[in-house]
N, C-alpha and C positions, 0 to 999 in steps of 0.2 A: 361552595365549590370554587375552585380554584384551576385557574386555565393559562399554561403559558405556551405561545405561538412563537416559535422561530423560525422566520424566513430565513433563505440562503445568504442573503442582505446579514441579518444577524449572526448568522453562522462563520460567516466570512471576519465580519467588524470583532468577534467577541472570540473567538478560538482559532481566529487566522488560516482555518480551511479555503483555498482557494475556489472561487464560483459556488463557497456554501456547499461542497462536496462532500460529504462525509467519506468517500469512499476513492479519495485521493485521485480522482478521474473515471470519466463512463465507465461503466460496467457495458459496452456494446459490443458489437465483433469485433469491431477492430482494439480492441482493448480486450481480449478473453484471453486464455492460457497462455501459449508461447509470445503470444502480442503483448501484455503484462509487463510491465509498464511501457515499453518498446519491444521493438524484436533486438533482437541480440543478447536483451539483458534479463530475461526470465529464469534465467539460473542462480537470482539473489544476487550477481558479483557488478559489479561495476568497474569499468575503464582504470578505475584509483584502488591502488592493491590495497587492499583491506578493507574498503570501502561495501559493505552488502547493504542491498534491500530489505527490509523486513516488515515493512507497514502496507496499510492497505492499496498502496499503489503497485505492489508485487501480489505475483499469483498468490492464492485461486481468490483475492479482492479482498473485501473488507467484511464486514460483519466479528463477531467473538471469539470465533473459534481458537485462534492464535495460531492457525495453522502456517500463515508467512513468517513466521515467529519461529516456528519447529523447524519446516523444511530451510530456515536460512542457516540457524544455526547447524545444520544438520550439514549445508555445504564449507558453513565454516571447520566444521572438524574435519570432514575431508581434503580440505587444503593444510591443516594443520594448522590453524593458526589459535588455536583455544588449549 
């Protein structure tokens, strides 16, 4: 059998996750839907025109699904920029 352990320590040194985060910051209240990743910028867009969100630090977090993936793109073609 074979067992490998990766601390946040690891996680952090070896795939440059910040605090070993996999999920790009808390998943707590103050981090949930419209708070994602901040307030203001839940809508994928960022301050820098053309600049979006799309990783697990944008809504609805991290896990597989690639849902900040679908709805970013989703606002990019609403701006037109695709």
């Amino acid at each position: 059998m074979h067992r490998q352990v990766l601390s946040p320590v690891d996680l952090e040194r070896t795939f440059g996750l910040t605090g070993g985060n996999i999920f790009q910051g808390a998943m707590s209240l103050h981090q949930l839907f419209c708070l994602r990743p901040v307030v203001g910028w839940s809508d994928y867009r960022t301050p820098l025109r053309g600049l979006y969100l799309c990783g697990s630090a944008a809504h609805p977090g991290g896990g597989v699904t690639g849902a900040c993936g679908r709805n970013a793109a989703r606002e990019i073609l609403r701006d037109g920029r695709a």
